[in-house]
N, C-alpha and C positions, 0 to 999 in steps of 0.2 A: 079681466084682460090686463097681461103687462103693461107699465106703461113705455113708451116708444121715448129712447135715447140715443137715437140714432142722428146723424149730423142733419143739419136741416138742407138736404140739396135734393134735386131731383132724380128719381130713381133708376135712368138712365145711366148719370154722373158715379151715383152708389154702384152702380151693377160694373159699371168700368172701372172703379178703384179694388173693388172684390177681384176682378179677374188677373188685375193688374198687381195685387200680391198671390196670387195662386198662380200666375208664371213664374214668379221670384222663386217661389216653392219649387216649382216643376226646374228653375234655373239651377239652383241649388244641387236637388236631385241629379241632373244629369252631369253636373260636373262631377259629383264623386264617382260617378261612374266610370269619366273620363280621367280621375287622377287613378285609379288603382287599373283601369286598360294602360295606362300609359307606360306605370311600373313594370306591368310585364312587357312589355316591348322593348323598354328600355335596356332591361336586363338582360335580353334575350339579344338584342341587335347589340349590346358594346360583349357579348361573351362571342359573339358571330364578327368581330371587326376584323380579326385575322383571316375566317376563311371568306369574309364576300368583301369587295368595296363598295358596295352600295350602303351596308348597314351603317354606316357611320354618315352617310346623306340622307338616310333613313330618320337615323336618330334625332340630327339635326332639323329633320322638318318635323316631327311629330313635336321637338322641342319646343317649336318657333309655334308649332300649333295651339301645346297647352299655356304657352306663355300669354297666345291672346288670348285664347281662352278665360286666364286666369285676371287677365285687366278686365276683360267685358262682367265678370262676376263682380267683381272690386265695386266697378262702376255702377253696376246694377241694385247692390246693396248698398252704396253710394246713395243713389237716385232715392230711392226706399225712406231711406232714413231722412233726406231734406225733405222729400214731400209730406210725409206721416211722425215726423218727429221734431226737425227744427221748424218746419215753417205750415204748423199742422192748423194755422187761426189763419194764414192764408184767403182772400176773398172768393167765393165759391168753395175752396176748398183743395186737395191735393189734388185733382186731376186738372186742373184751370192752372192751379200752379207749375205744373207738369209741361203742360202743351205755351207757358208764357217762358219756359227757359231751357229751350229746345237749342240756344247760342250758349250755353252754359259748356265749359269744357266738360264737366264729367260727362253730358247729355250726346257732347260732339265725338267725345269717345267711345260712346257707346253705339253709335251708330258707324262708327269706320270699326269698332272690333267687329261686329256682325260684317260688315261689308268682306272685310278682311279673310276673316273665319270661311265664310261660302265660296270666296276664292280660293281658294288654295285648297280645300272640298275639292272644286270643283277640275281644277286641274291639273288633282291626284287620280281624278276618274275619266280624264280626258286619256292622261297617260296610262292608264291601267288600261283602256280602251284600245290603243296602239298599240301594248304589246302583246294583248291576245289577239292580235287582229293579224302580228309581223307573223305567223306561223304560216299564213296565205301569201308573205312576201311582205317584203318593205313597201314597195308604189302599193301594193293594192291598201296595204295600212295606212297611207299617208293619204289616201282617194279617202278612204271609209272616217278618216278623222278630220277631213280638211273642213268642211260644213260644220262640225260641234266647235270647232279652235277657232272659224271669223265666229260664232255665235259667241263662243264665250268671252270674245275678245267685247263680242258689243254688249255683252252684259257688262264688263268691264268699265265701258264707260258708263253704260245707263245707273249701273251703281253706284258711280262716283256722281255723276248729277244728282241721284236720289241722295246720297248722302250731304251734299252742299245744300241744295235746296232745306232737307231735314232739318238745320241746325240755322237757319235765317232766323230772326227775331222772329218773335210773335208766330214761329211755325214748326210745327210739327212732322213725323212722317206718317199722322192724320189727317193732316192740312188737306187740303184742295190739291192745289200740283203737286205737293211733297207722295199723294196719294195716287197721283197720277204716274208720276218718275217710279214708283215705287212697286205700284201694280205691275208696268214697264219691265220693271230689272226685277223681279222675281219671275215676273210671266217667263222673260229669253232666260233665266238662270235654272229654270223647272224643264222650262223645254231643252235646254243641254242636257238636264240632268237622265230628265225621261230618254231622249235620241240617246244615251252614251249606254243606258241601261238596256235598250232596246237590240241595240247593234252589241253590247258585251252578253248580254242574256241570246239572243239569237244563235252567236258564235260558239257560247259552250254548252248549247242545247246541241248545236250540228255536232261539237265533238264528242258530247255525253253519248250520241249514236252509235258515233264511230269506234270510239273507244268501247261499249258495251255489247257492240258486235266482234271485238278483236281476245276482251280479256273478259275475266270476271268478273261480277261487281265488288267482291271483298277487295281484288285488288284497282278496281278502278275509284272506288267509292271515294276516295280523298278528294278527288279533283273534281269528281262528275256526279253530287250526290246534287241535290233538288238547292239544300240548305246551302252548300257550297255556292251554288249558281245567284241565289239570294245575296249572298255577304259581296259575292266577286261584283255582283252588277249594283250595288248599293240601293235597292229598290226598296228597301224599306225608310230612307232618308227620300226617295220621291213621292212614297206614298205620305208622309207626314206633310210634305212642302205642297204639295196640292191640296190637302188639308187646310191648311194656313193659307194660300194663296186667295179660297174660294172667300174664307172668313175675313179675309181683309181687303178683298179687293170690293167687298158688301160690307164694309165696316161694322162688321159683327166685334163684340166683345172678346167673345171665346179667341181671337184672332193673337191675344198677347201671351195666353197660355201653348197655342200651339207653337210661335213663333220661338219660341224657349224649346221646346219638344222637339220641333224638327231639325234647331239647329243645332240638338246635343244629340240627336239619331246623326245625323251629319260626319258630327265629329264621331263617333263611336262606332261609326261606319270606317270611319278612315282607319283607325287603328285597328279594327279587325281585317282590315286589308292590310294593313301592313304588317299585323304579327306573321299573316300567312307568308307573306313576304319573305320577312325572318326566318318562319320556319322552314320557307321551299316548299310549302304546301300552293303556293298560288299561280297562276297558270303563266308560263313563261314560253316565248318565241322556240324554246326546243320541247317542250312538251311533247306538244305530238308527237314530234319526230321519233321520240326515246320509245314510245309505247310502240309506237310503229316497227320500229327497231325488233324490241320484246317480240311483238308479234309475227316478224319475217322470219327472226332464230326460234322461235316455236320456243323462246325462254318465260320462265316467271320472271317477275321482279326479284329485286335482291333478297334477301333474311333479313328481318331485323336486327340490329345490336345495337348495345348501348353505347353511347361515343363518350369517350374517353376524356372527352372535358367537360361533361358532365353538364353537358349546353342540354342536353335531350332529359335531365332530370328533374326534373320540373317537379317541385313542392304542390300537395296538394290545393295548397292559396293559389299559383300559376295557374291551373288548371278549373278552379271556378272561376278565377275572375275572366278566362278568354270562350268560357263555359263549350258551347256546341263547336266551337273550333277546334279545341284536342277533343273532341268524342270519338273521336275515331282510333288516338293512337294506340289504344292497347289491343291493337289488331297486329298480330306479327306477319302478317303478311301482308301490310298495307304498301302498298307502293311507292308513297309517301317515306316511310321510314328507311331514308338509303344511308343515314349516315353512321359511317365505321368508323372504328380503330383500325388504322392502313397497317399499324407493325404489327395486327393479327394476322396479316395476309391474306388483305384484299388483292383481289384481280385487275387486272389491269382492265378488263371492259368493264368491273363495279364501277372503278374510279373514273372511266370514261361516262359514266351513264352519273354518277356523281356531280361532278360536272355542269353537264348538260342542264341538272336539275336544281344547279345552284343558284340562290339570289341574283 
């Protein structure tokens, strides 16, 4: 038998420092993800700055997104390196180290970019929520959102308590109450996430009906396909976060690997709602009404063409990196695909229904 050169701590402590570099991995990993989603959004909302004015608010928060992003990485490979590298003869060892300089800045920063990160998540899904919601009317949007906006407001605080407490001497968001605050403002930040997903998934299952009773599905499939309804209601960032919530609110291990996982599904969530954004694929207060429209003049949607600034050419790279998101555009009859060249001699109800389906 080998002989055993492993650190002399208990097997607990080992099992918490393995999991505790296998999220750094998993940390890692999802950020690249998040810098090549970024790029194409990027390039896609400043080549759209002339025909929407959102893209350029767009751009600016996805900016503000991976800029935290990119600190909470910094600091995390930070954290890595002091624990397992500068101060690796430490007493107990790096995880003792770890939970003894939780008041450390790099440590205090790492828990406001997380804090930070799931905000701004969360109140892109808040708002994605409303304006699939305004096609039933503004008051009835503002009724159906008013409950997830005081929730997320009190997740607001409960975060900022979890993160004060987190960064006290001698405590961690392990600790006792840090653990307590923490269970707290993930529990109301899951449950906004689950209620937003519940109430945006409900809403374009009713229209996936309505619309597949009025049109095709070649031409309805952009807005009302299964996989659509998934990206629009971010349900795969709730199912991770209940994941992580179960493992840490039972102070499991595995809790620091998913903690990384869920909050880079999170983000990777948001920029696929916002390329659709971008591209006019994502569901907007006149939607219904256009297909509606379609459906009373017994018309198709418009033809496809290629536009003219070459915003719709997307290089092969664009098109992996937003992967199941363009799977649809080389459908010429997608409904989705309205944007012309006007000096070909579009019509004046293209350009109305143009419009309607703009950012």
């Amino acid at each position: 038998m080998a002989p055993y050169y492993g650190p002399d701590e208990p097997k607990d402590i080992i099992q918490l420092e393995q999991f505790f570099l296998a999220g750094d991995v998993a940390c890692g990993i999802g950020y690249g993800i998040q810098l090549v989603l970024y790029y194409s959004c990027a390039i896609y909302l400043w080549n759209r700055r002339k025909q929407s004015r959102k893209s350029l608010f767009l751009l600016g928060y996805i900016t503000l997104l991976l800029s935290v992003s990119t600190i909470f990485v910094i600091v995390q490979a930070r954290t890595v390196q002091l624990m397992y590298v500068d101060n690796r003869n430490y007493p107990g060892g790096p995880w003792p180290f770890f939970l003894a300089t939780q008041n450390w800045p790099v440590n205090i920063t790492f828990d406001a970019c997380l804090f930070v990160l799931t905000f701004l998540s969360d109140t892109l899904m808040l708002w994605r929520c409303w304006v699939i919601w305004t096609s039933s009317g503004q008051v009835i949007a503002y009724l159906v959102t008013a409950f997830p906006a005081v929730t997320l407001l009190a997740s607001f605080v409960m975060g900022t308590l979890w993160t004060l407490e987190s960064s006290e001497p001698g405590l961690s968001f392990y600790s006792k109450l840090p653990l307590a605050f923490g269970t707290s403002y993930y529990s109301i930040s899951l449950g906004v996430n689950i209620l937003l997903t519940i109430l945006i998934t409900g809403r374009l299952l009713v229209y996936r009906k309505q619309i597949l009773d009025s049109l095709t599905a070649d031409h309805a499939k952009g807005y009302v396909s299964l996989l659509t309804i998934v990206v629009e209601s971010a349900a795969i960032y709730s199912v991770c976060a209940f994941l992580f919530l179960i493992t840490y609110s039972v102070n499991n291990p595995a809790n620091q690997v998913l903690l990384f996982i869920s909050c880079a599904a999170q983000q990777i969530v948001s920029y696929l709602i916002i390329y659709r954004l971008a591209d006019g694929r994502a569901w907007g207060k006149d939607t219904m009404y256009a297909m509606s429209t379609l459906q009373t003049k017994g018309e198709k949607p418009p033809p496809h063409k290629k536009r003219s600034d070459g915003v719709n050419n997307l290089s092969a790279f664009h098109a992996a990196t937003v992967g199941f998101v363009l799977s649809e555009d080389n459908n010429p009859d997608d409904i989705t695909s309205r944007h012309y060249d006007h000096s070909e001699g579009q019509s004046s109800q293209d350009i109305e229904l143009d419009h309607q389906y703009a950012v």
